[in-house]
VEXDREN-2710 file (C-alpha; in Angstrom, 1 decimal):
% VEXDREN-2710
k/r/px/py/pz
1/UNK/30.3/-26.4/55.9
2/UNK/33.7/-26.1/53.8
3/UNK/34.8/-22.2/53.9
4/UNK/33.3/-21.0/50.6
5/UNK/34.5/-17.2/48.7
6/UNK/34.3/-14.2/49.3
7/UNK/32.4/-12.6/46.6
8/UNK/31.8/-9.0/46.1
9/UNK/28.3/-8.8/44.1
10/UNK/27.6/-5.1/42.4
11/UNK/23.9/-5.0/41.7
12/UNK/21.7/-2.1/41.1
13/UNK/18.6/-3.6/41.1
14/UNK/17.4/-4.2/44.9
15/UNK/15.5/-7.5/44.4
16/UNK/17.5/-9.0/42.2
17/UNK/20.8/-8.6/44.4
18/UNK/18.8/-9.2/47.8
19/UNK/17.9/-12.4/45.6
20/UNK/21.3/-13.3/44.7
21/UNK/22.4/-12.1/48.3
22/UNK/20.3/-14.6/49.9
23/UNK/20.9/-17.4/47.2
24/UNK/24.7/-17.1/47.4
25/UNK/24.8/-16.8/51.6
26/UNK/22.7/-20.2/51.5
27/UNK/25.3/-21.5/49.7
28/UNK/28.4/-21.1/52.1
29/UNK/29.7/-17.9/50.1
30/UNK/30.6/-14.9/52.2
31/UNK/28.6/-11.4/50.1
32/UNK/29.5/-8.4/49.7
33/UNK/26.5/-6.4/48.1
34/UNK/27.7/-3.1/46.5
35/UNK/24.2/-0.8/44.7
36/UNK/26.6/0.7/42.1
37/UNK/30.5/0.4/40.6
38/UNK/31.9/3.3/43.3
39/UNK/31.2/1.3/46.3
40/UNK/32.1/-1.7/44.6
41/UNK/35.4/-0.4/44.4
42/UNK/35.4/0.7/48.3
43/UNK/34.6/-3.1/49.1
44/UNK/37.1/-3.9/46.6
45/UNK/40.1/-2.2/48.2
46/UNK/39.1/-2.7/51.9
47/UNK/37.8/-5.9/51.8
48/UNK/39.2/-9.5/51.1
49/UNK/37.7/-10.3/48.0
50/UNK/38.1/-13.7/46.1
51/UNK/35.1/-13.1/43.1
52/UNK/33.5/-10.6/41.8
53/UNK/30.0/-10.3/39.4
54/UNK/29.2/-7.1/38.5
55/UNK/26.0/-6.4/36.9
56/UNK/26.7/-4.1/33.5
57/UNK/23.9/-1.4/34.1
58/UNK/24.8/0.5/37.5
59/UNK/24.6/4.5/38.2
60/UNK/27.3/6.1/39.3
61/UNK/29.9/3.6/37.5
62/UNK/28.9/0.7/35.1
63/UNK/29.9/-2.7/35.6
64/UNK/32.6/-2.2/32.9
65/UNK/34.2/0.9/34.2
66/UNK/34.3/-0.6/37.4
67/UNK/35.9/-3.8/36.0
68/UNK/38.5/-1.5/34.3
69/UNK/39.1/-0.3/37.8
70/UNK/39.4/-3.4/39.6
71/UNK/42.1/-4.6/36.7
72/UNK/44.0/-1.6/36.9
73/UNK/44.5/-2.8/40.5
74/UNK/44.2/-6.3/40.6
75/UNK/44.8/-8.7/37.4
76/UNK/43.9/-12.1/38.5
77/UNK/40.6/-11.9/41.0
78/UNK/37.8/-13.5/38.7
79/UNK/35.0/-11.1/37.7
80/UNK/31.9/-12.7/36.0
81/UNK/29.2/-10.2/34.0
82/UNK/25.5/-10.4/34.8
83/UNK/24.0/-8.2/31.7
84/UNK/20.4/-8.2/30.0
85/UNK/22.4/-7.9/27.1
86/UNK/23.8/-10.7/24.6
87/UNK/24.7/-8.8/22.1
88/UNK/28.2/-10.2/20.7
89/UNK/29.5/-6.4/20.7
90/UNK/28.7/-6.3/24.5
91/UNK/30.1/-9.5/25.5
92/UNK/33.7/-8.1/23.5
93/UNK/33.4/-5.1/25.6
94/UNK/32.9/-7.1/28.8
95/UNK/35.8/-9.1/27.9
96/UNK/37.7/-6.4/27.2
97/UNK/37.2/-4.9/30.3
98/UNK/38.7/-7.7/32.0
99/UNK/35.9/-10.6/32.8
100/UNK/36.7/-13.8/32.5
101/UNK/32.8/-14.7/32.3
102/UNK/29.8/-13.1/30.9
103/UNK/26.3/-14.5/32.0
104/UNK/22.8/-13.1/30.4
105/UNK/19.7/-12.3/32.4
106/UNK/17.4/-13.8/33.0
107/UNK/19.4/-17.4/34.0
108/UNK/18.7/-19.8/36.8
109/UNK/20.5/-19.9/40.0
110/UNK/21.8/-23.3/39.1
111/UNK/24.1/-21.7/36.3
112/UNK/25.6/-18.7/38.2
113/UNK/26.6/-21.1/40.7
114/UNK/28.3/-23.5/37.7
115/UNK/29.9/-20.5/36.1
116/UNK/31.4/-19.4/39.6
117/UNK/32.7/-22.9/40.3
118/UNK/34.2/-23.1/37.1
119/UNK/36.0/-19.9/36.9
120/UNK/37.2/-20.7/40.5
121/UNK/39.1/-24.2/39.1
122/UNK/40.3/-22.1/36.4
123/UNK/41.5/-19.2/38.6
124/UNK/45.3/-19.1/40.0
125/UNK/44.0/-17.3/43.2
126/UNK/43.9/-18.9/46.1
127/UNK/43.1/-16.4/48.6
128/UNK/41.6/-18.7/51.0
129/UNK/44.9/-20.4/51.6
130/UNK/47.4/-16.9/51.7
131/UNK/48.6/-15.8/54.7
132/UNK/48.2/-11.9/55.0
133/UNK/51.8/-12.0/56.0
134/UNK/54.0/-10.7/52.8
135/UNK/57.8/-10.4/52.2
136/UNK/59.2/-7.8/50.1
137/UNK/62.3/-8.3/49.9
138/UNK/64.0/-8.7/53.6
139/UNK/61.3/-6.5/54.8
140/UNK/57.5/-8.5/56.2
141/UNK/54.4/-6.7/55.5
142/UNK/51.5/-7.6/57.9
143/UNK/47.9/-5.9/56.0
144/UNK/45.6/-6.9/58.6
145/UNK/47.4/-4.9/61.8
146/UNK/49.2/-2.4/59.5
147/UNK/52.3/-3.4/60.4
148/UNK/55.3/-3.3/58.6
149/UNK/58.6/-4.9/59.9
150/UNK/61.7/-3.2/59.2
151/UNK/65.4/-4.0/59.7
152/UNK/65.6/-1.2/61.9
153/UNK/61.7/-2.3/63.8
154/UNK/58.1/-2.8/63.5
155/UNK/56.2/0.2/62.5
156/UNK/52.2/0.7/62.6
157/UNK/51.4/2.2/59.0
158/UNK/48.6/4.5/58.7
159/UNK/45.0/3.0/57.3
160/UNK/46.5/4.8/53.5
161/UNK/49.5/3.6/54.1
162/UNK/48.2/-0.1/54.7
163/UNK/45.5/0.8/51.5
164/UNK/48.6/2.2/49.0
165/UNK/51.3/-1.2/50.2
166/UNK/48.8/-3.5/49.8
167/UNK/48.0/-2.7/46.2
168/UNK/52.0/-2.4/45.4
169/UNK/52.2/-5.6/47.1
170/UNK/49.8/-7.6/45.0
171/UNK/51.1/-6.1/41.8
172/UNK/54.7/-6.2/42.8
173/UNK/56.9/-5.7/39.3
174/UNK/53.7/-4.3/37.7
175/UNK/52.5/-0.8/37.4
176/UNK/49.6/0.5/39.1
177/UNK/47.9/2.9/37.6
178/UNK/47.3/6.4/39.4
179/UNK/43.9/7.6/38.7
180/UNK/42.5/3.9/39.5
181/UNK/44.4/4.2/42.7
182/UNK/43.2/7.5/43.8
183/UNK/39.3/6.6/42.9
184/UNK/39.8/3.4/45.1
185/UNK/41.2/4.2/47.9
186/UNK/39.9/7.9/48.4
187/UNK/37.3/7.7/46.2
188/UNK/38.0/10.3/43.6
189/UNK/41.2/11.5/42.0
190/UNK/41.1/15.1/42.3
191/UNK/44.1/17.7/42.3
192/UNK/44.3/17.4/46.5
193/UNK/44.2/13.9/46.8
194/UNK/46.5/13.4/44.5
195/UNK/48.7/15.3/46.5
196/UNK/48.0/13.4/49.7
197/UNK/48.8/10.2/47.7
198/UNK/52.1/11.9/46.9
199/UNK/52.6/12.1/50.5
200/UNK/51.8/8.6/51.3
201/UNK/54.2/7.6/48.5
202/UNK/56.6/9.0/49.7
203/UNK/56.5/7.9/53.2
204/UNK/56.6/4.6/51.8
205/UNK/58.8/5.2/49.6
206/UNK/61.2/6.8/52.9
207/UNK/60.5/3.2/54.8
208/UNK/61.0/0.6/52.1
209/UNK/64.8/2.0/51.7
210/UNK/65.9/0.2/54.4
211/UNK/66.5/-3.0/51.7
212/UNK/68.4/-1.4/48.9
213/UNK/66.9/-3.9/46.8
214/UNK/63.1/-2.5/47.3
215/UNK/61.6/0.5/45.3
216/UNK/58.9/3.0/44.7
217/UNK/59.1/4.1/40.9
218/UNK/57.1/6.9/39.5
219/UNK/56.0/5.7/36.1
220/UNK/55.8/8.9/33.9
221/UNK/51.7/9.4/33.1
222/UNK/50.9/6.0/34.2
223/UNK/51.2/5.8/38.5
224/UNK/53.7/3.6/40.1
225/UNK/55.7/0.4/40.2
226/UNK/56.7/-1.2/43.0
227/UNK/60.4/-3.3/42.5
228/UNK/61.5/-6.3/44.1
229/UNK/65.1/-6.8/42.4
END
């Protein structure tokens, strides 16, 4: 069997996404099943994931809020909407929120599975083909054993560390925004994790100088950029 996505699927409803769990395994696809939008975004952040549907009606955090989240950290991975709702002010909002598909309950299995393939032609990710190995700059970036090879010598990063680079590194040049980055990664964006972040950022920030032509900005009331001249 060809390898298939990854697909992180956000479904509050137990049936329904044991349903689509078991439907979309059949077909080759690797699932991730997430009961509402926070652990979505756990999965999101720690996992490789090449597609995401996200059901509109979760607890916790709706499937729009927690598509707001993903494109605050992420602007290409597809996201298809499952809703009960057609209304044409819902499917704005959906779009708005960053899907590039909205599909309305109930639908066959056939369609979801259309809609997926389609959006995947249409998609500029190609995940299954990257190698985890990233340069920035003169400096390589290893995700998957945390390492990060310097000028100067391979260092181990810390699990945040690996967590905070690899969002930089797959928005290099864009900006990253803070309070998206905090809920992700520690899972809510209080005063003290913020200041932890801080921390990490700065440790980062400390390593990457090693190329002068690599950096860390603060973006004032945003979160951070990381530069690649």
């Amino acid at each position: 069997m060809e390898n298939k996505l990854t697909i992180l699927l956000a479904e509050d409803d137990d049936n329904l996404g044991l349903l689509l769990h078991t439907y979309l395994t059949s077909k080759g696809y690797q699932v991730k099943l997430a009961r509402n939008g926070k652990i979505a975004l756990e999965y999101f952040n720690t996992e490789k994931i090449d597609f995401c549907i996200l059901d509109v009606m979760m607890p916790v955090l709706d499937g729009f809020a927690t598509a707001k989240e993903i494109r605050e950290l992420n602007k290409q991975t597809p996201i298809l909407f499952l809703t009960a709702k057609s209304l044409e002010a819902d499917k704005l909002a959906g779009f708005a929120a960053g899907a590039d598909d909205y599909l309305t309950k109930p639908f066959s299995m056939e369609e979801l599975i259309a809609r997926i393939e389609a959006i995947s032609r249409r998609s500029t990710v190609k995940n299954n083909s990257e190698s985890t190995k990233i340069s920035i700059g003169s400096i390589d970036f290893e995700s998957q054993s945390r390492m990060l090879y310097l000028p100067s010598g391979a260092v181990k990063l810390t699990t945040k560390e690996n967590q905070l680079l690899t969002l930089l590194t797959k928005n290099t040049n864009e900006v990253i925004d803070r309070q998206a980055t905090l809920r992700a990664i520690w899972g809510d964006d209080n005063y003290f994790n913020g200041r932890s972040m801080d921390v990490y950022i700065a440790k980062l920030r400390k390593l990457l100088k090693e190329d002068p032509n690599i950096e860390i900005m603060n973006v004032h009331g945003k979160g951070f950029q990381l530069i690649v001249k």
